[in-house]
C-alpha positions in Angstrom: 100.7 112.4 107.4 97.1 113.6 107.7 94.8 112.4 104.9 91.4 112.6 104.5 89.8 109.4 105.0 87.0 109.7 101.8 89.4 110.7 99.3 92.3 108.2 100.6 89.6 105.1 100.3 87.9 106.2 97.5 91.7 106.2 95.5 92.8 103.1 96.7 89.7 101.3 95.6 90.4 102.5 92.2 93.8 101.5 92.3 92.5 98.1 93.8 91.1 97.3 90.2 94.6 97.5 89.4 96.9 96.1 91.8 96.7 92.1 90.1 96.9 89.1 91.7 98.7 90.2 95.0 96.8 92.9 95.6 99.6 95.5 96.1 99.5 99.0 95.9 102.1 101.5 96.0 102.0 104.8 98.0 104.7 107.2 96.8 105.2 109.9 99.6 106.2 113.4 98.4 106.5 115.8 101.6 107.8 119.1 99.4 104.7 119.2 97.3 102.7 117.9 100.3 101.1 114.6 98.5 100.8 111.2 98.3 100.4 109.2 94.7 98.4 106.5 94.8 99.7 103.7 92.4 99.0 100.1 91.0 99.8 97.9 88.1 98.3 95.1 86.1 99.9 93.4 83.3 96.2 92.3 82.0 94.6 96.2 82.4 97.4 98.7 82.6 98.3 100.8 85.3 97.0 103.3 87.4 97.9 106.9 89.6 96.6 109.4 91.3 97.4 111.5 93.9 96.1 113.1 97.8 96.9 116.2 99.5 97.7 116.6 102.6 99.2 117.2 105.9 102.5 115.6 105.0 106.0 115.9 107.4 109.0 113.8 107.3 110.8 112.2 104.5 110.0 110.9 101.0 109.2 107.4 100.7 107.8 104.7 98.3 106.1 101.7 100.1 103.6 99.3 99.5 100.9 97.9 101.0 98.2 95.3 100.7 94.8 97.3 99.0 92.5 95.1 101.3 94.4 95.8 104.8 94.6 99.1 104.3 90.9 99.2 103.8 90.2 97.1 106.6 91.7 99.9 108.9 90.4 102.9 107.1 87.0 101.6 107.2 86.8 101.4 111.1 87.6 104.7 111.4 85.0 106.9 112.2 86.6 110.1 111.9 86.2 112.3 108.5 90.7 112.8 108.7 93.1 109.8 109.7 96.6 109.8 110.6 98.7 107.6 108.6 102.5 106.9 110.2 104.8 105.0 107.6 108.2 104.3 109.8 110.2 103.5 106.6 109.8 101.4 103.2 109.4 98.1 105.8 108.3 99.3 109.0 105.1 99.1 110.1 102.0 101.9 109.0 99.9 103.1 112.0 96.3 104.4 110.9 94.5 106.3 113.9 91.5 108.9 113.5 92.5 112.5 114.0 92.3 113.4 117.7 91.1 110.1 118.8 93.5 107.6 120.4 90.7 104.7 121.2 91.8 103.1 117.6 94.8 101.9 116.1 95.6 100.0 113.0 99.0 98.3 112.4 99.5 97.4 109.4 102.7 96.0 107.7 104.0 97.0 103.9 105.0 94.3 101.2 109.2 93.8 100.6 109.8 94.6 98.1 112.8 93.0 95.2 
Protein backbone atom coordinates (compact mmCIF):
# COMPACT_ATOMS: atom_id res chain seq x y z
CA UNK A 1 0.00 0.00 0.00
CA UNK A 2 0.91 3.67 -0.60
CA UNK A 3 0.27 5.99 2.41
CA UNK A 4 1.06 9.19 3.01
CA UNK A 5 3.73 9.43 5.53
CA UNK A 6 2.14 12.84 7.70
CA UNK A 7 -1.19 11.44 7.98
CA UNK A 8 0.07 7.67 8.73
CA UNK A 9 2.37 9.15 11.79
CA UNK A 10 0.26 11.68 12.88
CA UNK A 11 -2.62 8.62 13.42
CA UNK A 12 -0.53 6.29 14.98
CA UNK A 13 0.65 8.75 17.54
CA UNK A 14 -2.81 9.18 18.48
CA UNK A 15 -3.51 5.67 18.70
CA UNK A 16 -0.06 5.44 20.70
CA UNK A 17 -1.85 7.16 23.69
CA UNK A 18 -3.94 4.17 23.51
CA UNK A 19 -2.21 1.13 22.73
CA UNK A 20 -1.37 0.28 26.93
CA UNK A 21 1.31 -1.30 28.28
CA UNK A 22 2.65 -3.27 25.17
CA UNK A 23 2.40 -0.65 22.95
CA UNK A 24 0.41 -2.42 20.16
CA UNK A 25 -1.46 -1.09 17.55
CA UNK A 26 -3.70 -2.67 15.12
CA UNK A 27 -3.84 -1.83 11.37
CA UNK A 28 -7.02 -3.23 9.78
CA UNK A 29 -6.33 -3.37 5.93
CA UNK A 30 -9.49 -2.77 3.72
CA UNK A 31 -8.36 -2.89 -0.11
CA UNK A 32 -12.24 -2.55 -1.56
CA UNK A 33 -12.78 0.79 0.13
CA UNK A 34 -9.09 1.55 -0.33
CA UNK A 35 -8.19 2.30 3.58
CA UNK A 36 -6.46 1.45 6.37
CA UNK A 37 -8.07 1.79 10.16
CA UNK A 38 -5.80 2.69 12.59
CA UNK A 39 -6.74 1.09 15.99
CA UNK A 40 -5.64 0.68 19.73
CA UNK A 41 -7.00 -0.15 23.10
CA UNK A 42 -6.60 0.62 26.71
CA UNK A 43 -8.43 -0.79 29.52
CA UNK A 44 -7.55 2.50 31.74
CA UNK A 45 -8.68 5.24 28.68
CA UNK A 46 -10.89 3.42 26.13
CA UNK A 47 -10.19 2.77 22.76
CA UNK A 48 -9.36 4.46 19.72
CA UNK A 49 -9.86 4.32 15.47
CA UNK A 50 -9.42 6.04 12.69
CA UNK A 51 -8.73 5.50 9.29
CA UNK A 52 -6.12 6.47 5.94
CA UNK A 53 -6.68 6.41 2.37
CA UNK A 54 -4.72 5.21 0.08
CA UNK A 55 -3.08 3.36 -2.62
CA UNK A 56 -4.21 0.01 -1.38
CA UNK A 57 -3.76 -3.65 -3.57
CA UNK A 58 -3.89 -7.06 -2.37
CA UNK A 59 -5.85 -8.70 0.25
CA UNK A 60 -7.56 -7.68 3.54
CA UNK A 61 -5.73 -8.14 6.63
CA UNK A 62 -5.64 -7.22 10.32
CA UNK A 63 -2.07 -7.09 11.87
CA UNK A 64 -0.38 -5.48 14.54
CA UNK A 65 2.52 -3.87 15.18
CA UNK A 66 4.57 -2.22 17.83
CA UNK A 67 3.58 1.97 17.81
CA UNK A 68 7.28 2.87 18.52
CA UNK A 69 8.95 0.64 15.53
CA UNK A 70 6.72 1.64 13.23
CA UNK A 71 7.69 5.14 14.04
CA UNK A 72 11.21 4.54 14.12
CA UNK A 73 10.91 3.62 10.32
CA UNK A 74 8.49 6.28 9.26
CA UNK A 75 10.47 8.95 10.73
CA UNK A 76 13.64 8.19 8.57
CA UNK A 77 11.91 8.56 5.63
CA UNK A 78 12.30 11.54 3.88
CA UNK A 79 9.86 11.23 1.26
CA UNK A 80 6.26 13.02 1.70
CA UNK A 81 4.43 9.06 0.47
CA UNK A 82 5.91 5.66 1.82
CA UNK A 83 5.29 2.25 0.77
CA UNK A 84 4.12 -0.05 3.36
CA UNK A 85 4.33 -4.09 2.32
CA UNK A 86 2.53 -6.29 5.00
CA UNK A 87 3.24 -10.15 3.65
CA UNK A 88 0.54 -11.54 5.95
CA UNK A 89 -0.90 -11.25 9.66
CA UNK A 90 2.97 -12.52 10.74
CA UNK A 91 5.23 -11.74 8.08
CA UNK A 92 7.37 -9.16 8.02
CA UNK A 93 6.17 -5.08 7.06
CA UNK A 94 8.65 -3.42 4.63
CA UNK A 95 8.41 0.58 4.81
CA UNK A 96 10.44 2.30 1.83
CA UNK A 97 9.88 5.98 0.55
CA UNK A 98 8.02 6.23 -2.77
CA UNK A 99 10.49 5.93 -5.71
CA UNK A 100 13.54 5.63 -3.53
CA UNK A 101 15.12 2.29 -2.94
CA UNK A 102 18.29 3.68 -0.75
CA UNK A 103 15.96 2.88 2.51
CA UNK A 104 14.32 -0.01 3.90
CA UNK A 105 12.58 -0.68 7.14
CA UNK A 106 11.75 -4.26 8.29
CA UNK A 107 9.76 -4.45 10.75
CA UNK A 108 8.02 -7.54 12.34
CA UNK A 109 4.05 -7.53 13.63
CA UNK A 110 2.99 -8.81 17.18
CA UNK A 111 1.22 -12.72 17.27
CA UNK A 112 -1.39 -12.53 18.04
CA UNK A 113 -3.80 -15.26 20.56
Amino acid sequence: MVLNKEDFVNQIKSASLFSGKVSEIKLKVDSNKKEVNVLSQSIDLGDYESSLGGKIKGEDLTVSFNHKFLLDGLLNIKSSEIVFDLHGDSGPGVLRPVGDDSYLYVVMPIKSN
